[in-house]
C-alpha positions in Angstrom: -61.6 7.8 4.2 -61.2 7.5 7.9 -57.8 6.5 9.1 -56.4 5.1 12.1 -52.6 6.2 12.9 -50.5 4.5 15.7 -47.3 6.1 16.5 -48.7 9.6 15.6 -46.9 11.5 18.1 -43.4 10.7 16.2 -41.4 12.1 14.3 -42.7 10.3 10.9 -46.3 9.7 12.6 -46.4 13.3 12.9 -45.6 14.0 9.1 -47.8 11.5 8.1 -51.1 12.6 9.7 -50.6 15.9 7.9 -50.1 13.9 4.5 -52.8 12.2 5.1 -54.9 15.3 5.7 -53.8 17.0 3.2 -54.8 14.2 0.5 -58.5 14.9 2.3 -58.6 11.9 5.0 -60.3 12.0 8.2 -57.8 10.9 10.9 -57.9 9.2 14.4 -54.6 9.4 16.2 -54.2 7.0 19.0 -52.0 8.6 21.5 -50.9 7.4 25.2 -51.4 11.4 26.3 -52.1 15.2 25.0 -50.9 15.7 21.9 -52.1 19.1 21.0 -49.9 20.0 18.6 -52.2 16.9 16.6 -55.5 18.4 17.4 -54.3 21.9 15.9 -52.8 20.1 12.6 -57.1 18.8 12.5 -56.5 14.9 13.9 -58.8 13.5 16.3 -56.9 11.8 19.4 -58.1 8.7 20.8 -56.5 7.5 24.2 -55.3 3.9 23.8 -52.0 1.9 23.6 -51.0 -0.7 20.8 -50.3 -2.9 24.5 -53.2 -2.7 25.7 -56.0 -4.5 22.9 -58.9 -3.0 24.8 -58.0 0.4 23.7 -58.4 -0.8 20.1 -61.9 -2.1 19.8 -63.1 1.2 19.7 -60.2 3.1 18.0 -60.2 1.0 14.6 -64.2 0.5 14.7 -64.9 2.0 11.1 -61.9 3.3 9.8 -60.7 2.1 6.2 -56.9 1.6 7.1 -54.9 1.2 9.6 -51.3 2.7 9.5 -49.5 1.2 12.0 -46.3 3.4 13.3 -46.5 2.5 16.9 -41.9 2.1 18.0 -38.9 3.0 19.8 -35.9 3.0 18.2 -33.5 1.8 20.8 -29.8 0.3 20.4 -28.4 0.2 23.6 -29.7 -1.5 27.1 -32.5 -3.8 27.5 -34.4 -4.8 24.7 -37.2 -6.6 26.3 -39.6 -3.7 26.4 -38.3 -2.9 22.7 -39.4 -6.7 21.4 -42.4 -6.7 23.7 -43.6 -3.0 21.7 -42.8 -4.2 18.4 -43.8 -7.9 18.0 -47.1 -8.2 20.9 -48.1 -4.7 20.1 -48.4 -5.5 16.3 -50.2 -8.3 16.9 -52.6 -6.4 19.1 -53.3 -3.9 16.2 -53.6 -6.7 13.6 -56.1 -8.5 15.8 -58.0 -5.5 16.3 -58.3 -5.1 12.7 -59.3 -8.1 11.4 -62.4 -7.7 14.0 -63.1 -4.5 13.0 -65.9 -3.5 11.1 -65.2 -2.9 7.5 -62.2 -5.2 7.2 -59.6 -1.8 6.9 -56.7 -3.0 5.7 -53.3 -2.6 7.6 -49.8 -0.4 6.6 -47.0 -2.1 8.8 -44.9 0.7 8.9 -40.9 -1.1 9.7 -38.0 -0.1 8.8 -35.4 -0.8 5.8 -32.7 -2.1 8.1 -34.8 -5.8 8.2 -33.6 -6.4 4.7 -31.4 -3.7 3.2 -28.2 -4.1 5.4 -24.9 -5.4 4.8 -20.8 -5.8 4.9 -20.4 -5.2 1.4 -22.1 -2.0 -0.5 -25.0 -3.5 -2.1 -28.0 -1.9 -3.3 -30.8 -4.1 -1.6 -34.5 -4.8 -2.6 -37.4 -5.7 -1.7 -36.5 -9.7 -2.3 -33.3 -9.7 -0.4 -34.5 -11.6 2.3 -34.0 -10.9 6.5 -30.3 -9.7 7.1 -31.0 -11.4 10.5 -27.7 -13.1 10.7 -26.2 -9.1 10.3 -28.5 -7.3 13.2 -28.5 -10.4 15.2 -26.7 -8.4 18.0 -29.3 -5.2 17.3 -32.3 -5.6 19.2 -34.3 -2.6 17.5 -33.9 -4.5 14.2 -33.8 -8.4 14.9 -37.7 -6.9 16.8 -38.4 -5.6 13.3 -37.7 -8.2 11.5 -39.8 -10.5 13.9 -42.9 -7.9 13.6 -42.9 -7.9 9.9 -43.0 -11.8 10.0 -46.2 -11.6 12.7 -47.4 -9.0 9.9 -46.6 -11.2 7.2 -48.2 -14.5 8.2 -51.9 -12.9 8.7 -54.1 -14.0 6.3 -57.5 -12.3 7.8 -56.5 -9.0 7.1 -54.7 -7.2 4.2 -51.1 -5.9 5.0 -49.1 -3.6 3.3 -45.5 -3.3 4.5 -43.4 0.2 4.2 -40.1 0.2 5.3 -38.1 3.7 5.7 -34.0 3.8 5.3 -32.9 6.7 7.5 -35.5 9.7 8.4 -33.8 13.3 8.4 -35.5 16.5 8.4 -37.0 18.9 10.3 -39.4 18.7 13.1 -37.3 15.8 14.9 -38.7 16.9 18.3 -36.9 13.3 20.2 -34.1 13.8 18.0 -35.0 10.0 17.0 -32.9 10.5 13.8 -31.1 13.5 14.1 -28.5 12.4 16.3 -25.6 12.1 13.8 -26.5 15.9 12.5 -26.2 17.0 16.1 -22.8 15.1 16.4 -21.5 16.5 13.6 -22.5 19.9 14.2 -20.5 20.0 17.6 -18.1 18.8 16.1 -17.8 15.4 18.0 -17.0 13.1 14.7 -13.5 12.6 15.0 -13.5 10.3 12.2 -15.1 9.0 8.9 -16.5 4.7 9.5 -16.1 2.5 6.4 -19.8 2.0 5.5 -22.8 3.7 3.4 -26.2 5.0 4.5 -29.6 5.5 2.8 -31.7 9.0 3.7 -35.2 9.6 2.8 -36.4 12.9 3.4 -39.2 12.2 6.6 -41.5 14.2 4.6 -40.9 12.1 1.4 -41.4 9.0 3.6 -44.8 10.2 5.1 -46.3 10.4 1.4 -45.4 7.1 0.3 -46.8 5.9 3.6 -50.0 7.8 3.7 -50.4 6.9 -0.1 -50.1 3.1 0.8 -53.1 3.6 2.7 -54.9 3.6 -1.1 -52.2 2.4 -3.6 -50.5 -0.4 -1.6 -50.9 -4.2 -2.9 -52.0 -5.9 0.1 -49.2 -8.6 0.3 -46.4 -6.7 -0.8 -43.4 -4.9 0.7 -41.8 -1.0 -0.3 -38.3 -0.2 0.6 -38.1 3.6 0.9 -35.1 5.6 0.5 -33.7 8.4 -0.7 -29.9 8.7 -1.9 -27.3 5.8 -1.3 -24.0 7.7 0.2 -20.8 6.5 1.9 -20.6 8.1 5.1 -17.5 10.5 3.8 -20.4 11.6 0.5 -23.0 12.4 3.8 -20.3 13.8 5.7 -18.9 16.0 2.8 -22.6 16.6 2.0 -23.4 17.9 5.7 -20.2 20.1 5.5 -21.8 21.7 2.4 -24.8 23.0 4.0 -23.6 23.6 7.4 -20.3 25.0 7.0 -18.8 22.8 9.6 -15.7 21.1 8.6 -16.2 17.2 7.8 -13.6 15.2 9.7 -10.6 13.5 7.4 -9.5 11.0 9.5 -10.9 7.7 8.3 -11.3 4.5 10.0 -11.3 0.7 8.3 -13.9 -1.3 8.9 -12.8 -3.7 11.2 -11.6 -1.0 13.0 -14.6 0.4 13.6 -16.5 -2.7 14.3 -13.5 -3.3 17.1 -14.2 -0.3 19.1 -17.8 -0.9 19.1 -17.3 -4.3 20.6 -14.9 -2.9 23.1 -17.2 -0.2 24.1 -20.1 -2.7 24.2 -17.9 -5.2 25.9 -17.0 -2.7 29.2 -18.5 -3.1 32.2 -21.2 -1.0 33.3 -21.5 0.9 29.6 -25.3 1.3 29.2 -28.4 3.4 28.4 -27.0 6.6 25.8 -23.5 5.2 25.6 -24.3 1.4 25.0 -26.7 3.2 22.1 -24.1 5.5 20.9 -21.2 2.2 20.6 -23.7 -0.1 18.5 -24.5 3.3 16.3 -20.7 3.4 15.6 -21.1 -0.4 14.5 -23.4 0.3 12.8 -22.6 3.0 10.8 -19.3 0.3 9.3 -22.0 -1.5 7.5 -24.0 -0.7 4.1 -27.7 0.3 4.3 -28.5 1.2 0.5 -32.0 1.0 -0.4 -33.8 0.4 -4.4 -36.8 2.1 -3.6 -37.9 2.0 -7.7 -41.2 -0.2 -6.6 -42.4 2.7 -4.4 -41.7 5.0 -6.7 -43.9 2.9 -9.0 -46.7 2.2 -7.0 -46.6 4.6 -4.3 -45.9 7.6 -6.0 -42.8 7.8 -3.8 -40.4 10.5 -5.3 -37.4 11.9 -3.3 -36.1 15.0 -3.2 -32.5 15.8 -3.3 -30.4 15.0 -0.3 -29.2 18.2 0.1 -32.2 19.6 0.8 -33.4 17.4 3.2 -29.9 18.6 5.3 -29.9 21.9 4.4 -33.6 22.0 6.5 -32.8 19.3 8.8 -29.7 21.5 10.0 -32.1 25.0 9.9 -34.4 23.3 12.3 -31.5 21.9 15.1 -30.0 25.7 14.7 -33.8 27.4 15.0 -34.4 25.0 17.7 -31.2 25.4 19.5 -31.8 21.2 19.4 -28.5 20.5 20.3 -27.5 18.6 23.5 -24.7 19.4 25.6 -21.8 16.8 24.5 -21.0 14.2 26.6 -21.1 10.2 27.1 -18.2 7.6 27.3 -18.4 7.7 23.1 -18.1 11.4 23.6 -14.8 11.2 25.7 -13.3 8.1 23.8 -13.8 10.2 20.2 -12.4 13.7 22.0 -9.3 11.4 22.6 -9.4 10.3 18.9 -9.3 14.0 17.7 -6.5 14.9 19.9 -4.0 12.4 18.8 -5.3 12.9 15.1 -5.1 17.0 15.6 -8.5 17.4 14.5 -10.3 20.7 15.8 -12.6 20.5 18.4 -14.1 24.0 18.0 
């Protein structure tokens, strides 16, 4: 089957055109530039952008499926490009589709934090419902959760909705996910949140996603996610496989959410360090994903966290991938691990 990817050049896009070549797929990549490292993996690029419909008349013409990964993850600064990609741009590739010839269906690629996100550590499915009232101040998921509803409400073309928890692995070229591993690493987490995360291996995630191309109910939503962990478990678990000390000190939850309004609150805090405060609200909530309907239907089976990290932190050190510290989150958490005597190097 011929298959159109949006988003190709990311970090999951990238995984998933290989998946989907591997299982024996043609694929079209629509891509804004280059991308040569998709024309070696055997992908054909075709120029176009999800905000720009004219580009897709030709790109979908004849394909069987649609996987739609086009994004920016974005937390800090304005959000109007963010909810301008997400929402029109979906609606561009779900227009294009249902005039397509063929009638391909769809794969609204989102993200777990629409539904699977909360104050208290619940394991979330598929029927939880929008945790709107929880990202309302997020603008990267309050988007999501708008796209999946423009996804959700088009009855001329069969969607399929897959929604990642947290992507770690190798091959994070924007270091789009990676950014707590790099933290970590140099030693810059002065202290533990109150909260829990869900990882999925990225490679794990691209399988389930390139298999709901064929074995996704149109109609139907799959949470994937890998293991459910308190942020001490992932930070204990990084120290494991890095050999970098986790950090002991350990914050409250209200705590935490405090010094992210604060930071958010100062003026002139934007771009990276308006990103790097809401991450540190973020991280005080409870992401934990039942992915057992993808596992079902999908085929979606996860390997064990550890060795997602172990070759997530393999690639940053092969890579040399680490930036040089720095940031008004940087400076505030170097004067956390001085008055809590924490090393620094």
């Amino acid at each position: 089957m011929e298959v159109l990817v949006t988003g190709a050049t990311g970090f999951l896009g990238r995984h998933v055109v290989r998946s989907l070549l591997t299982r024996g797929h043609t694929v079209r990549a629509l891509v804004r530039s280059d991308a040569p490292g998709l024309v070696r993996d055997g992908a054909k690029c075709i120029r176009g952008d999800v905000l720009e419909p004219g580009t897709l008349v030709q790109a979908v013409d004849g394909v069987g499926a649609v996987l739609h990964l086009a994004g920016q993850v974005l937390h800090g600064g304005s959000p109007t490009g963010v909810y301008d990609l997400h929402i029109r741009g979906t609606r561009h590739v779900l227009d294009a589709a249902a005039r397509a010839r063929g009638g391909p269906r769809v794969v609204h690629v989102s993200t777990s934090g629409t539904t699977a996100v909360s104050t208290e550590p619940t394991v979330h499915r598929e029927d939880a419902g929008w945790a709107t009232e929880v990202v309302r101040h997020w603008p990267y998921y309050l988007s999501k959760i708008f796209a999946e509803k423009v996804a959700r409400e088009r009855k001329d073309v069969p969607v399929v909705i897959v929604s990642p928890s947290l992507l770690l692995g190798p091959d994070d070229e924007g270091l789009s996910s990676s950014k707590a591993i790099v933290r970590f690493l140099r030693r810059e987490v002065a202290a533990v949140p109150a909260g829990g995360l869900s990882l999925v291996d990225v490679r794990d995630a691209a399988e389930a996603v390139a298999a709901a191309a064929t074995q996704g109910r149109p109609g139907e939503a799959y949470l994937v996610g890998g293991a459910n962990l308190t942020v001490e478990a992932f930070f204990v678990l990084l120290a494991r496989v890095s050999g970098v000390p986790a950090p002991t000190f350990k914050v409250g939850t209200g705590a935490t959410e405090l010094t992210a309004s604060v930071l958010s609150a100062l003026e002139g805090v934007t771009g990276a360090d308006a990103d790097e405060s809401v991450a540190y609200a973020m991280a005080g909530h409870y992401w934990y994903v039942d992915a057992a309907k993808a596992q079902a239907e999908l085929g979606f089976s996860p390997r064990p966290a550890e060795h997602t990290l172990r070759d997530a932190v393999a690639w940053l050190r092969d890579r040399s991938a680490l930036p040089k510290p720095g940031g008004l989150l940087g400076s505030l958490v170097g004067g956390v691990r001085r008055a809590v005597g924490t090393r620094s190097s």
